[in-house]
N, CA, C and O of each residue as an XYZ file, in Angstrom:
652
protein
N     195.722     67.053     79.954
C     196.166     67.446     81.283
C     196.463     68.943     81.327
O     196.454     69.448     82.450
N     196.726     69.737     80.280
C     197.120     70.974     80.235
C     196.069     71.523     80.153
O     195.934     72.445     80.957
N     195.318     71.352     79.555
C     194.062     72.120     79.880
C     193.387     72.533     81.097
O     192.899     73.618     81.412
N     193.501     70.944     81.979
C     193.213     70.765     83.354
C     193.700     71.631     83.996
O     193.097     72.646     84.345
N     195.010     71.333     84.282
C     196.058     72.539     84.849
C     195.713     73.710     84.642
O     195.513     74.330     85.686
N     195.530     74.383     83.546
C     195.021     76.046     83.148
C     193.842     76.158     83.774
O     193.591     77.339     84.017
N     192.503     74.941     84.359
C     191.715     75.492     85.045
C     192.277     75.910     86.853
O     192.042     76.913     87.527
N     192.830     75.041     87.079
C     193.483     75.325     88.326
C     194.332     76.691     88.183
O     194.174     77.482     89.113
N     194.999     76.987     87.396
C     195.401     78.488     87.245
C     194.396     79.129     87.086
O     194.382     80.077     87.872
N     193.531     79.090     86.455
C     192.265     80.068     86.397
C     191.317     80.405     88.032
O     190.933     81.337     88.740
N     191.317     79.339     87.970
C     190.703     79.019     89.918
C     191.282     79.978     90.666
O     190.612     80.907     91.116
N     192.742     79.847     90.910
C     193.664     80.243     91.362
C     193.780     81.734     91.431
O     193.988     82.247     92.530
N     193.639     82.649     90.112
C     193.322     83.809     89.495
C     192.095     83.791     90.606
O     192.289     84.059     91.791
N     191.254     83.561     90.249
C     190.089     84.311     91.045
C     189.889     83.884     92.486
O     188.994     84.399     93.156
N     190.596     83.074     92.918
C     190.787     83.215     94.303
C     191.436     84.236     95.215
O     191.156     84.623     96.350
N     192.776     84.673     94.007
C     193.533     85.944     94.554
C     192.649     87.113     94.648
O     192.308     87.706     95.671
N     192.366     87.329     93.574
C     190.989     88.329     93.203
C     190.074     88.606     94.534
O     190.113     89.661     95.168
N     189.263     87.512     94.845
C     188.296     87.157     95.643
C     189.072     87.922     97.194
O     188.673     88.924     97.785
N     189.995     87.245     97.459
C     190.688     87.880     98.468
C     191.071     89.026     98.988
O     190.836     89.579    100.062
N     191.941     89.405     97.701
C     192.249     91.205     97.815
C     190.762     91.895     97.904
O     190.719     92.861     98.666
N     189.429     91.518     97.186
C     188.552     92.462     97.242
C     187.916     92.219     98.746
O     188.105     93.118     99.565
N     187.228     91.139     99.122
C     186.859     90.901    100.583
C     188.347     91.788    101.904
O     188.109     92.499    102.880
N     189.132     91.538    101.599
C     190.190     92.220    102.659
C     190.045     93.808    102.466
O     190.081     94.617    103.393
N     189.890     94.095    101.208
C     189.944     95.990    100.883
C     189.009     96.806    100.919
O     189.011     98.037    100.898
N     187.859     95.754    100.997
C     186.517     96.364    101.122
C     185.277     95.377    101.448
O     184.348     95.127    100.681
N     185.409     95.024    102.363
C     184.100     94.040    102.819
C     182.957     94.803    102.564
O     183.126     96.008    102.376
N     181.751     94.308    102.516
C     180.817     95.167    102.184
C     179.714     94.893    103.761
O     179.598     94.058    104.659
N     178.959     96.463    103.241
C     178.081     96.189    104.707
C     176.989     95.002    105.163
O     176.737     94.025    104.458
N     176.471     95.231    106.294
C     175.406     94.053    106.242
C     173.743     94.557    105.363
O     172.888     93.691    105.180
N     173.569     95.647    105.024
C     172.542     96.053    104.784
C     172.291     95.525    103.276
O     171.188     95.345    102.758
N     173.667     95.300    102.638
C     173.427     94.357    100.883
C     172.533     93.448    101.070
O     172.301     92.804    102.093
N     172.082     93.411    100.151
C     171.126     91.703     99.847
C     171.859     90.576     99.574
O     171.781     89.467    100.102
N     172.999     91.195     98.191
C     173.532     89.994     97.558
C     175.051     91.004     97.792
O     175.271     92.158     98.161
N     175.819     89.927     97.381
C     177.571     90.359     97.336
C     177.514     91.323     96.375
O     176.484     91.695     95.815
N     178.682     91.753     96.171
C     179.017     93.028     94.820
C     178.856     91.600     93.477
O     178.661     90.387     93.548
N     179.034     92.436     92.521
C     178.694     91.566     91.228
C     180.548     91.399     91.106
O     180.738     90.437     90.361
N     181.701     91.896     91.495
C     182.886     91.395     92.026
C     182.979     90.080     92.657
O     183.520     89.093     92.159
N     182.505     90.139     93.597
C     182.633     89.129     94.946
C     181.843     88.146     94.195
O     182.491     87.168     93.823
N     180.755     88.166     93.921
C     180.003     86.480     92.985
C     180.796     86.555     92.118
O     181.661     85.789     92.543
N     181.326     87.103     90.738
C     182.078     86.513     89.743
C     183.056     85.990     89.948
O     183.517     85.124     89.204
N     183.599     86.393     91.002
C     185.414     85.615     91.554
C     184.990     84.597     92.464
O     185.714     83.620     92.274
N     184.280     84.405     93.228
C     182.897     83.067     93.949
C     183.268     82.414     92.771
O     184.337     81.832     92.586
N     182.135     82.562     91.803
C     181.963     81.672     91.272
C     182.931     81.234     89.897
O     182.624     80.468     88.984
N     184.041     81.905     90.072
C     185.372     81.886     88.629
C     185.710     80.629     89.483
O     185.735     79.592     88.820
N     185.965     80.501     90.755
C     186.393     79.587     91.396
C     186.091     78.149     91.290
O     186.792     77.141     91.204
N     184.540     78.429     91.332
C     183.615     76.967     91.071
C     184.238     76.676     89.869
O     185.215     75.988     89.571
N     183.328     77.463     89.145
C     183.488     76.815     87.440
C     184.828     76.384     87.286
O     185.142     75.510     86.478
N     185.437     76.824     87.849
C     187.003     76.176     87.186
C     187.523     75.419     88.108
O     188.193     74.539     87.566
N     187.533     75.352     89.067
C     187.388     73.719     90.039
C     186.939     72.959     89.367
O     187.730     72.129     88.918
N     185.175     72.822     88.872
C     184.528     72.004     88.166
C     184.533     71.522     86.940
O     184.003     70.452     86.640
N     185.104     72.241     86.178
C     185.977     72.389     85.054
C     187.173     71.416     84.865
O     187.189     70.639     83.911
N     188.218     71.464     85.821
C     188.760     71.087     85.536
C     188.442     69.029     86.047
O     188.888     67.971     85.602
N     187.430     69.414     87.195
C     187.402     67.809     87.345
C     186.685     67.257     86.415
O     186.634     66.045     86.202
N     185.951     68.317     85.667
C     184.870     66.987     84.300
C     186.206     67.099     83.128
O     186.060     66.208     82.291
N     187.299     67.845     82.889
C     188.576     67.634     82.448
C     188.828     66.440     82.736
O     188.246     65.618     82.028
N     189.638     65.955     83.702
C     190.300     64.923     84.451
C     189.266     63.912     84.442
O     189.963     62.955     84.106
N     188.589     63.640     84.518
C     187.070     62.847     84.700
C     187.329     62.670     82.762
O     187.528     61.490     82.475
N     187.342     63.460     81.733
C     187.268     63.220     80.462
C     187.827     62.295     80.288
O     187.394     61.178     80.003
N     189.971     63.012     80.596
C     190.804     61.715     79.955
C     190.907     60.923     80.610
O     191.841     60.212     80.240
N     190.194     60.377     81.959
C     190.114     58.665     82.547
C     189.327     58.150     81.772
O     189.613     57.074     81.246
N     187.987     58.874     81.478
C     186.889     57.975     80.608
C     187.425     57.222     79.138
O     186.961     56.209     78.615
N     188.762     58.235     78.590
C     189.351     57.625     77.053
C     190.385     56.661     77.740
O     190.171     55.540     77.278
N     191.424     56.621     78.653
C     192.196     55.911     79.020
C     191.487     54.544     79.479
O     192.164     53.575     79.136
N     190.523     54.264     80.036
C     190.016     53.427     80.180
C     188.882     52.754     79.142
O     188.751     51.539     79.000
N     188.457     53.297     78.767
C     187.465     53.027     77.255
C     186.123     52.777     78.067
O     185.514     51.709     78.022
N     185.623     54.174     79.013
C     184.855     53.425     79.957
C     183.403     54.889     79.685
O     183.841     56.036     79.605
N     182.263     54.748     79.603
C     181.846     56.103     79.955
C     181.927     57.236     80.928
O     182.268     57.144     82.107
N     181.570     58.321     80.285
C     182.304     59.473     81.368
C     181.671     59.260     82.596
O     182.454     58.966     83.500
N     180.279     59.331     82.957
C     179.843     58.773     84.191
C     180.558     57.892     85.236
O     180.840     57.961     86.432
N     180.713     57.059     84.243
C     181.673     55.832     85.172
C     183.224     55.748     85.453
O     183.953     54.846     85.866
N     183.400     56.854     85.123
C     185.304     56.679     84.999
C     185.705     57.030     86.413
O     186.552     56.382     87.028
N     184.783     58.545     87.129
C     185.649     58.012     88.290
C     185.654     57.064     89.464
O     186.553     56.781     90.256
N     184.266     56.604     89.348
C     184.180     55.669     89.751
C     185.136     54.207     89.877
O     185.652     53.603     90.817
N     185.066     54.019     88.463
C     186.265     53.146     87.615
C     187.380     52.955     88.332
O     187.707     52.120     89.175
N     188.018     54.083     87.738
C     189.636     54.647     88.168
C     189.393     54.545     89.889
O     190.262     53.766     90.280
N     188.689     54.944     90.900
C     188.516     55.277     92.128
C     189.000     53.626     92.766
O     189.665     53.478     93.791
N     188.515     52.554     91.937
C     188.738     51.238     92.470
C     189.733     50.534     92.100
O     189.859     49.309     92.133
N     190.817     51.743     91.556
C     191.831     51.279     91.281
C     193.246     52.124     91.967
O     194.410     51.725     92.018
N     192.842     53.009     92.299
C     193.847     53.910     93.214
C     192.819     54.404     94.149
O     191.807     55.086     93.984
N     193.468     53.765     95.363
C     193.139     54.204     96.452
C     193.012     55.577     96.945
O     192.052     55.891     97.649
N     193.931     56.423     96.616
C     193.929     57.558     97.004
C     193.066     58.632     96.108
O     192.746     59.742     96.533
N     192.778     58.192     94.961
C     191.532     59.287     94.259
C     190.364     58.495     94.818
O     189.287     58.999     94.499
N     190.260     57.343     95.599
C     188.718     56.824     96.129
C     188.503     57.728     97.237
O     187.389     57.983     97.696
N     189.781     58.287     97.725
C     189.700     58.988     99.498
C     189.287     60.566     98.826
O     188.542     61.319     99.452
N     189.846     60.928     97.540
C     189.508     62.174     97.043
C     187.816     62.354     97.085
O     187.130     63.241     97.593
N     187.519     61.388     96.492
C     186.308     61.289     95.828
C     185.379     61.018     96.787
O     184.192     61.287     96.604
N     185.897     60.371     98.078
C     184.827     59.987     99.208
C     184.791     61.313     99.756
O     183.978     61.226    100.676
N     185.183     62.398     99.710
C     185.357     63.574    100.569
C     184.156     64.552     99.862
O     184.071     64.976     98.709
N     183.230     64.739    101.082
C     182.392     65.330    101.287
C     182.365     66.903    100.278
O     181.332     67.438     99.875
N     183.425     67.280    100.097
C     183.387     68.325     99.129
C     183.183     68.222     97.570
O     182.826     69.045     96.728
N     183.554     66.867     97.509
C     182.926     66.614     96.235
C     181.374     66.702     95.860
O     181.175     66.869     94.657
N     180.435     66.635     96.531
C     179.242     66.353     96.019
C     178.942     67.813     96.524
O     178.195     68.458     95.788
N     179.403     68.439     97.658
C     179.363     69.982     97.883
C     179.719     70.535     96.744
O     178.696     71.069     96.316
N     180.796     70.758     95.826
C     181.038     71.936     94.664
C     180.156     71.226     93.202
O     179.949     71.906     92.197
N     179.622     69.464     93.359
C     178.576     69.417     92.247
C     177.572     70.208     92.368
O     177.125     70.907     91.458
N     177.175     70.153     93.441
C     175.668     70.730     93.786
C     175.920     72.005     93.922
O     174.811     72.511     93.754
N     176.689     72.881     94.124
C     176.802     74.189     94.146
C     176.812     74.858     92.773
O     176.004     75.721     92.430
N     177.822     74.368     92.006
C     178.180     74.765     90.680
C     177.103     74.501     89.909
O     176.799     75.235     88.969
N     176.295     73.217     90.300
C     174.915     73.537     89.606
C     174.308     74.158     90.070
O     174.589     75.234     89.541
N     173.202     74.429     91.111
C     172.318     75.885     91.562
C     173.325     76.791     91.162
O     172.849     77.795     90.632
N     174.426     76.777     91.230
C     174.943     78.360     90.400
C     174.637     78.607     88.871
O     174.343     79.702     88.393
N     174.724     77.684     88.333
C     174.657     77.491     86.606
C     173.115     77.573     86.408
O     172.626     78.381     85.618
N     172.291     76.628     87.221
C     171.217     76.657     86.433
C     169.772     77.245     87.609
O     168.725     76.913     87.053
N     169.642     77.553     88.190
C     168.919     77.981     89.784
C     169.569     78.927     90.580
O     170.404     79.541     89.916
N     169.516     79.240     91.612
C     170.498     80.134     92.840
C     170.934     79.321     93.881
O     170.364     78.265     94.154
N     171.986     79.773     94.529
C     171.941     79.991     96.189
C     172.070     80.871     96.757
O     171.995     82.011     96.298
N     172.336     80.524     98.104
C     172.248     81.611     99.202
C     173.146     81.813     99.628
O     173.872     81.027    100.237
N     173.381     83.347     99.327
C     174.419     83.769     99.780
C     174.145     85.333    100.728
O     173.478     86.334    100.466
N     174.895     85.003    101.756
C     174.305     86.111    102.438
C     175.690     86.158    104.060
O     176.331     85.263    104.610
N     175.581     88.030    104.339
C     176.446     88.071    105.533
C     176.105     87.466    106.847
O     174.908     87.382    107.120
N     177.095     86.975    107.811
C     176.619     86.343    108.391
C     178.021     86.590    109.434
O     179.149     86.982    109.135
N     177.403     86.163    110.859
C     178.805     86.095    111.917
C     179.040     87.768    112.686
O     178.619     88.886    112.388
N     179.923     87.241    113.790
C     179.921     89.225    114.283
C     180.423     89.992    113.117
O     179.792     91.012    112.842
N     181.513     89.665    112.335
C     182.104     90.705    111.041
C     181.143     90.783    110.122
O     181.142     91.830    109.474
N     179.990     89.672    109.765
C     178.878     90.298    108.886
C     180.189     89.801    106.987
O     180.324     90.473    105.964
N     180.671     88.754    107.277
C     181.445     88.095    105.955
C     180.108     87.803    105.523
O     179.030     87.801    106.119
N     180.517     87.505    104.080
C     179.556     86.846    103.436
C     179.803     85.021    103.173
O     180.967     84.639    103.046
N     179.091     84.375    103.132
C     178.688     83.061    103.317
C     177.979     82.340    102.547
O     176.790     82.655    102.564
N     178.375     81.086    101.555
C     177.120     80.457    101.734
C     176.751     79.054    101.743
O     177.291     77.955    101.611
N     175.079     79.783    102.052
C     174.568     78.528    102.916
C     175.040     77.224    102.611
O     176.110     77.251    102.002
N     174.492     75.849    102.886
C     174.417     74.770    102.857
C     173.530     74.439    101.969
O     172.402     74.930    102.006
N     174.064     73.180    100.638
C     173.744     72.808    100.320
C     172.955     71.623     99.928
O     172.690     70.994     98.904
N     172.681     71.593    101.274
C     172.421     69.884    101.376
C     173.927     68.639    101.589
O     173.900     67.657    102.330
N     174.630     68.894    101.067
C     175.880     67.819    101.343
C     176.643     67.800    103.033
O     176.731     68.746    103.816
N     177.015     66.688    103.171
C     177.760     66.694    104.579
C     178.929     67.221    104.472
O     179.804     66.522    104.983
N     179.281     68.169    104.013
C     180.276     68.629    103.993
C     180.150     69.987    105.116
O     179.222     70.785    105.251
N     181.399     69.898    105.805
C     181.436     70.714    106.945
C     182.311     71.606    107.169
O     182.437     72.073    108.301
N     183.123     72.033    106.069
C     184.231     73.258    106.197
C     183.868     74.224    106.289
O     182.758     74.357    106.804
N     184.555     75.325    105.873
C     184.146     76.949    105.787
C     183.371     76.799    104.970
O     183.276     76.133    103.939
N     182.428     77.915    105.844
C     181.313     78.563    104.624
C     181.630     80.260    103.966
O     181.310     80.741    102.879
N     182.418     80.899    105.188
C     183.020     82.290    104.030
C     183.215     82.210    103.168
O     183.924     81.226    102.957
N     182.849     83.048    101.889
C     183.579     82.754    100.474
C     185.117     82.369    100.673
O     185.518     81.206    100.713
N     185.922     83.501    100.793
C     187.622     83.598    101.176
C     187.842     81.760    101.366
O     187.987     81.106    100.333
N     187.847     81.258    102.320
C     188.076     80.124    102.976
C     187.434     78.886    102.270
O     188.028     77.855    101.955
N     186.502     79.089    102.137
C     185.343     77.606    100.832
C     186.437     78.113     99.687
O     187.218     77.217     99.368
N     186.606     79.179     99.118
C     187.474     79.097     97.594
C     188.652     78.740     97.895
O     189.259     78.065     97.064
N     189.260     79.066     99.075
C     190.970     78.280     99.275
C     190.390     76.450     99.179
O     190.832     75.563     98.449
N     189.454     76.393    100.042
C     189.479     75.018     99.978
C     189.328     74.231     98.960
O     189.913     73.149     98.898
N     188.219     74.839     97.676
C     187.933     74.402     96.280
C     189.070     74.276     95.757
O     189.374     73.211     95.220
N     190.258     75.735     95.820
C     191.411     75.022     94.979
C     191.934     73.940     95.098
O     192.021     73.118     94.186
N     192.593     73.706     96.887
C     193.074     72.773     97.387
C     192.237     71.236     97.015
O     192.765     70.207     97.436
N     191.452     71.176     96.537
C     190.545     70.165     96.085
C     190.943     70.030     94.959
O     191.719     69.120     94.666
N     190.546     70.810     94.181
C     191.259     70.802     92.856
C     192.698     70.525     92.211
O     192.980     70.103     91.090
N     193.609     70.940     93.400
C     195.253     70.731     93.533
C     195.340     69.311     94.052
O     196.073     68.499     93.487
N     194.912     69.121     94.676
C     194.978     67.241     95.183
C     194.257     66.564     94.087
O     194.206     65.427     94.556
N     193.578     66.490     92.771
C     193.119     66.235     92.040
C     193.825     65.849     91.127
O     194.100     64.708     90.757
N     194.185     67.034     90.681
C     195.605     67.442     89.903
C     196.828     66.296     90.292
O     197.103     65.358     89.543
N     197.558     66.573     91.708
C     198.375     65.662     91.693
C     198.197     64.646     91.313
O     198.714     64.078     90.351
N     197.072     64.130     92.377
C     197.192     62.335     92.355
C     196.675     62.296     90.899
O     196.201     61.161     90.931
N     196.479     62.650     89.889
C     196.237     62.327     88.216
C     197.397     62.555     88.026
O     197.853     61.495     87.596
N     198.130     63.236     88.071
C     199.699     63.505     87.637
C     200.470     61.942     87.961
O     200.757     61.152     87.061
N     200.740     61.684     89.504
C     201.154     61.066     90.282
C     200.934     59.558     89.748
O     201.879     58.770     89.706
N     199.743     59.237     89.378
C     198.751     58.071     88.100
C     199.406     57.896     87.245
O     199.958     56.829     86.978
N     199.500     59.203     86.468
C     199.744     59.221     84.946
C     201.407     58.404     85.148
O     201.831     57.367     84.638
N     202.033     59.337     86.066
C     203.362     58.819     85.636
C     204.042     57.675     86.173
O     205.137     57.238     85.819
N     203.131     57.153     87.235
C     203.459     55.833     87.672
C     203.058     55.115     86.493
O     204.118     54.587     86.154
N     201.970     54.681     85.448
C     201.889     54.246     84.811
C     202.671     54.437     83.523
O     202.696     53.713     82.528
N     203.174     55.343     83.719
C     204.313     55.652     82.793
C     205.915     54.733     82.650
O     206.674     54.405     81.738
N     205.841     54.577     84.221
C     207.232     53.969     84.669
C     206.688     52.492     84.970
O     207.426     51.736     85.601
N     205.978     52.242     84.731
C     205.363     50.474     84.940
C     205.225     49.710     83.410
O     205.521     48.544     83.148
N     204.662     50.784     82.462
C     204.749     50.733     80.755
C     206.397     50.191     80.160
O     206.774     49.361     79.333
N     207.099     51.198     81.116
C     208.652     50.824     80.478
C     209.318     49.758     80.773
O     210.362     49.384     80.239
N     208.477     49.022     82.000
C     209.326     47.905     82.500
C     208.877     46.389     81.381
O     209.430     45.304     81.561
């Protein structure tokens, strides 16, 4: 779980990052791609969102004696509230992102009257912000509701063990 947690601090780190630089210096519309700033703190965000859920996704797979594939699944039909995590459209949004980031591209590009940078759609129904700034608040917040309700798990089963 501590490990987990340190990715959400890490996330967290480059979300601040991400922020102060988009607020202090947006860049013009004439770029192709973001500053090599603005993608590394983008994507510090992913990876460690994603990070930490194949974390959390690890120790269900040993707690349950189940394969990693199947754990959250598993676990999902057993607490309701990581099934509502897991049904949420942003989940299959930051798989599919974090992969074309890792192994292919996306698209990222300014967009809107301010000319923010954005990016596109990945195919998933997911319908939040597409600004970087706003998609990385939301990745944490994904990641922080993750976090809890595994916390929230852990220690209910903690206090059900003692009885």
């Amino acid at each position: 779980m501590r490990a987990a947690r340190r990715k959400i601090e890490i996330a967290k780190y480059h979300l601040e990052h991400l922020l102060a630089r988009l607020e202090t210096n947006p860049e013009p519309i004439e770029r192709s791609d973001p500053p090599i700033d603005v993608q590394a703190h983008f994507e510090g965000v992913l990876f460690s969102v994603k990070a930490e859920i194949d974390q959390i996704t690890e120790l269900i797979a040993n707690a349950l004696n189940c394969p990693y594939r199947k754990a959250l699944a598993e676990c999902s039909e057993r607490l309701p509230e990581l099934k509502a995590w897991r049904k949420d459209a942003f989940f299959d949004e930051l798989n599919e992102l974090r992969r074309l980031a890792a192994h292919h591209a996306y698209v990222k590009r300014p967009a809107g009257p301010e000319q923010r940078w954005i990016v596109d759609d990945v195919g998933s129904s997911y319908e939040g912000p597409r600004e970087l700034g706003p998609y990385c608040k939301a990745a944490v917040a994904y990641g922080e509701k993750l976090m809890n309700l595994t916390e929230a798990a852990a220690a209910q089963l903690v206090s059900t063990s003692r009885v």
